[in-house]
C-alpha positions in Angstrom: 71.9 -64.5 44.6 71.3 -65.5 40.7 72.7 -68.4 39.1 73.1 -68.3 35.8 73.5 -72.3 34.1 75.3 -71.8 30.7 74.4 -74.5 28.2 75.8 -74.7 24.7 73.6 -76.5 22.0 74.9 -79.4 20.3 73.1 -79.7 17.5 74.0 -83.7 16.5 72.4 -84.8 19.6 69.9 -82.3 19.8 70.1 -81.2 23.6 72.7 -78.7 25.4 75.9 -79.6 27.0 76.4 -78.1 30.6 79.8 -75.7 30.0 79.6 -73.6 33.5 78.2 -71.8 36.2 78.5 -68.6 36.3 77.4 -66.8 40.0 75.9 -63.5 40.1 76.6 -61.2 43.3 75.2 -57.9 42.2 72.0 -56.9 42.8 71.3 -54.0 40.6 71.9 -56.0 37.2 72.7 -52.1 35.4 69.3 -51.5 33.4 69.1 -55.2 32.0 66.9 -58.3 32.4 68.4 -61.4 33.6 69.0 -63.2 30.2 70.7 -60.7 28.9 73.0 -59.8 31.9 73.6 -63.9 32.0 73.5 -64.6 28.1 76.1 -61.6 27.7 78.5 -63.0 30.4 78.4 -65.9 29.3 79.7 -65.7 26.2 82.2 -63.5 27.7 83.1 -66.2 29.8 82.8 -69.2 27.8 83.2 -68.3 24.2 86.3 -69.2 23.4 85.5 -72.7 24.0 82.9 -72.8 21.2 82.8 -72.0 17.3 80.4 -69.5 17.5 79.0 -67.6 20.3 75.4 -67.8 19.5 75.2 -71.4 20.5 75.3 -70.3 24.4 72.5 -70.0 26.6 71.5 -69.6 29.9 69.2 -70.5 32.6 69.3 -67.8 35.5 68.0 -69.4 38.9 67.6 -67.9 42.1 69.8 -69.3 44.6 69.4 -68.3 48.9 72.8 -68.0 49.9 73.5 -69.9 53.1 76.4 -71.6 55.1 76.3 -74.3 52.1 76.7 -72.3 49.7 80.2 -70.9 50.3 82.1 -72.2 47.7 79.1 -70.4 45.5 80.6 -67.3 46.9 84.0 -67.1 46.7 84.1 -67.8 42.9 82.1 -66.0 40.3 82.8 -68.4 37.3 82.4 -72.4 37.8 83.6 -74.8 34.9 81.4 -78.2 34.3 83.6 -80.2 36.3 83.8 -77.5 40.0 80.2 -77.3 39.6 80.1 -81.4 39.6 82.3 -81.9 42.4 80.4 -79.2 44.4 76.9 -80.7 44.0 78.7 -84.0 45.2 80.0 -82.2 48.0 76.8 -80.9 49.3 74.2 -82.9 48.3 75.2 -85.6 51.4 74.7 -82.1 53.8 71.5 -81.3 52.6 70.3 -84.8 53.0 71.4 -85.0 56.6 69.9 -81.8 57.1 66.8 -82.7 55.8 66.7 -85.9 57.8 
């Protein structure tokens, strides 16, 4: 499964501010490569919460979907704040699984 990690650039403090996730469940991507499919989602997704839509980017990652990673699956589009309440949520698994 690809994750794409949408970023918009904020150009006073020089870095990108985390805006989503988004969560890809299609395999054939239709033709395109994976920045484009992400990058044109994203703004899709998240454009209206940003002056201009050319300040968006993406990182896509490649995720293995497991019993974890449920709440991955059931929504396609994560804001900042569901993405940070999710890692909270699993990173105590993995670290008793790892143990």
């Amino acid at each position: 499964m690809k994750v794409y990690v949408v970023f918009h650039k904020d150009y006073a403090h020089k870095k990108g501010e985390l805006m989503g996730v988004l969560v890809e469940r299609r395999k054939d991507i239709r033709g395109k490569t994976q920045w484009d499919s992400g990058l044109r989602w994203a703004r899709l997704a998240f454009g209206h919460l940003v002056k201009d839509k050319k300040d968006i980017f993406v990182f896509p990652k490649e995720v293995k979907v497991s019993d974890d990673s449920r709440l991955l699956v059931a929504k396609g589009i994560l804001t900042r704040e569901e993405f940070s309440e999710m890692v909270k949520l699993m990173n105590p698994e993995m670290k008793s699984k790892r143990k």
